[in-house]
C-alpha positions in Angstrom: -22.3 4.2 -40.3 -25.4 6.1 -40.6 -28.3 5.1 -38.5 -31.8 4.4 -40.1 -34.4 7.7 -40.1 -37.4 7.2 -40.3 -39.1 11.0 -41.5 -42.5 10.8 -39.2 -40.5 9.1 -36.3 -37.1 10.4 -36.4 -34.3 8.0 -36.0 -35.4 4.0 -36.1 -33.5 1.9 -33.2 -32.2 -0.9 -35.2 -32.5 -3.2 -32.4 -29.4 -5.4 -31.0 -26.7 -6.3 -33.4 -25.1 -9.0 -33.8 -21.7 -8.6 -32.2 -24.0 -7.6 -29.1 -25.5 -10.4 -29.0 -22.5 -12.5 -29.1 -20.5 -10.4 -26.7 -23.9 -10.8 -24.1 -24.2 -14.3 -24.6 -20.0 -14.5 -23.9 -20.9 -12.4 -21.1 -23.3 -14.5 -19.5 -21.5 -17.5 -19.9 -18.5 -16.5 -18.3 -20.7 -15.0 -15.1 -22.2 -18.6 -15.1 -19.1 -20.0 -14.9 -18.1 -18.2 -12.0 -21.1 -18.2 -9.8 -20.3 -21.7 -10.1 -16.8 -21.9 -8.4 -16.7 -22.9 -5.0 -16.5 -20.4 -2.2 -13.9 -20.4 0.6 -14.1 -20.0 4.7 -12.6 -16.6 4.1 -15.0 -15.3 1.9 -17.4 -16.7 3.6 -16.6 -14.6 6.7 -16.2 -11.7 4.6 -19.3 -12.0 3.4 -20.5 -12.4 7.1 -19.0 -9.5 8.0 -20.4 -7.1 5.6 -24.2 -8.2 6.5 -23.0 -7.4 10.2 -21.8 -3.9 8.9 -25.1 -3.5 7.1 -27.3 -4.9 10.5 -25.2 -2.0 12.2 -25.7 1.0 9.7 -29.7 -0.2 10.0 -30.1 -1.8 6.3 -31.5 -5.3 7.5 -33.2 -6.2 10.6 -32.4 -9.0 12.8 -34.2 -12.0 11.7 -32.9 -11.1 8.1 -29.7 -11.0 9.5 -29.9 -14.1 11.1 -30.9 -15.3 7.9 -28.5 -14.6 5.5 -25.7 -15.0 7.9 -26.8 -19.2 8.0 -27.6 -18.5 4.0 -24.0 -17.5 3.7 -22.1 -19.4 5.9 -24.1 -22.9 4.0 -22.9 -20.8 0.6 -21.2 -23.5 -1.4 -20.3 -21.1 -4.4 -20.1 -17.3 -5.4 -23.7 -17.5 -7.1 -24.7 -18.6 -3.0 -23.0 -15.4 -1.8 -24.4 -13.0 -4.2 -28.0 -14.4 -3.7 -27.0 -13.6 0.0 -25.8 -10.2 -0.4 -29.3 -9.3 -2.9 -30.4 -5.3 -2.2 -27.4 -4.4 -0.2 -24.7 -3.9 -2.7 -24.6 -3.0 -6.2 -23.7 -5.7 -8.5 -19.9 -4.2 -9.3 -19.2 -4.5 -5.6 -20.1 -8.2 -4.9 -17.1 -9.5 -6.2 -15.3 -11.1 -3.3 -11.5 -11.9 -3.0 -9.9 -13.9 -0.8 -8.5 -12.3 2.2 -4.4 -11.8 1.7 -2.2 -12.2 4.9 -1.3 -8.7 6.0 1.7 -7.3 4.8 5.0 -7.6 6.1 6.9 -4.6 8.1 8.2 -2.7 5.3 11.8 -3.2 5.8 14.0 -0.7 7.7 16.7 1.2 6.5 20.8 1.2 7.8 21.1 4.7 7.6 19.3 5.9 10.4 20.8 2.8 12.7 24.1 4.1 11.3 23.6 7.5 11.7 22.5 7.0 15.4 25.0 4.9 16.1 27.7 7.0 14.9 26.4 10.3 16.7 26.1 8.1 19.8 29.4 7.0 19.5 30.8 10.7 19.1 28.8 12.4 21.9 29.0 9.7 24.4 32.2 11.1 25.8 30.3 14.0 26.7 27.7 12.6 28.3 29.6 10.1 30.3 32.0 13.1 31.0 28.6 15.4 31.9 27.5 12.5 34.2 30.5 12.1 36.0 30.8 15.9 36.5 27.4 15.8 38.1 28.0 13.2 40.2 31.9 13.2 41.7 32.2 16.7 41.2 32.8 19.1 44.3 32.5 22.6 42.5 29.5 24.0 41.6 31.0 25.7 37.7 31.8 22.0 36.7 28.3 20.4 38.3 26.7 23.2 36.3 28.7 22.6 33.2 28.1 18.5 33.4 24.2 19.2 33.7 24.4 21.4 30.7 26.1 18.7 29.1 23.5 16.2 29.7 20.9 18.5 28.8 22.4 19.3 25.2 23.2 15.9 24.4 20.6 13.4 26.0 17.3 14.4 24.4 19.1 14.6 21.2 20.2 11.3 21.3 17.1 10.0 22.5 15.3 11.9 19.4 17.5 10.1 17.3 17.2 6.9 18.6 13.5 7.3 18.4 13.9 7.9 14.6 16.5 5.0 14.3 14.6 2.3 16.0 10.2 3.9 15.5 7.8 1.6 17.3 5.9 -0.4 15.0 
């Protein structure tokens, strides 16, 4: 496709074509269409939170604040909203979403319970064994060789029950 030249001018801007047109038209209609569906509480408060974000980082003062935070909480559609959120965001970041639930836990796995388990269940004799030493032993060898026990084993196990069961 060659564009028209014009040889005083240089090339001649043949203006909007068609398919432009069309596709602007289809464009507009279907942003119509939206800015007419009906907000929800959740957006709503979304909405009131980012003018609270912007009242903090100094963009709006209070009465205007004040202002579009009744404008948007009487926002009956997503046309409302973006009227209420004018000069603060560009257009491609007005679009709201409704808030999800948050996430589940992601889901733990059996090895590390397994694995703790089964190292717990093959040093335990040793540390009950190191425990007792300390405890009902007389001589000071054994008392020394329980605590060394304890303190080879215990934090160990501790470690890996830490890993096994994290706090969430």
């Amino acid at each position: 496709m060659t564009m028209p030249y014009d040889a005083s001018t240089g090339p001649v801007d043949p203006g909007p074509t068609e398919a432009y047109l069309r596709w602007r038209h289809l464009q507009e209609q279907a942003d119509a269409e939206r800015d007419a569906l009906l907000v929800s509480d959740a957006e709503r408060d979304q909405v009131c939170r980012r003018l609270a974000a912007a009242f903090s980082e100094g963009r709006i003062t209070s009465p205007e604040l004040d202002e579009r935070t009744s404008r948007a909480l009487a926002a009956r559609t997503y046309g409302d909203l973006e009227d209420v959120m004018v000069g603060l965001e560009p257009p491609a970041a007005t679009t709201y979403h409704p808030v999800a639930p948050a996430a589940g836990l992601p889901a733990r796995s059996v090895l590390p319970r397994l694995v703790f388990w089964v190292v717990g269940l093959f040093t335990s004799p040793f540390l009950l064994g190191g425990g007792a030493m300390v405890l009902f032993s007389d001589e000071l060898s054994t008392t020394i060789f329980g605590l060394v026990m304890l303190t080879l084993f215990l934090p160990g196990l501790i470690a890996l029950y830490r890993w096994a069961h994290p706090r969430t």
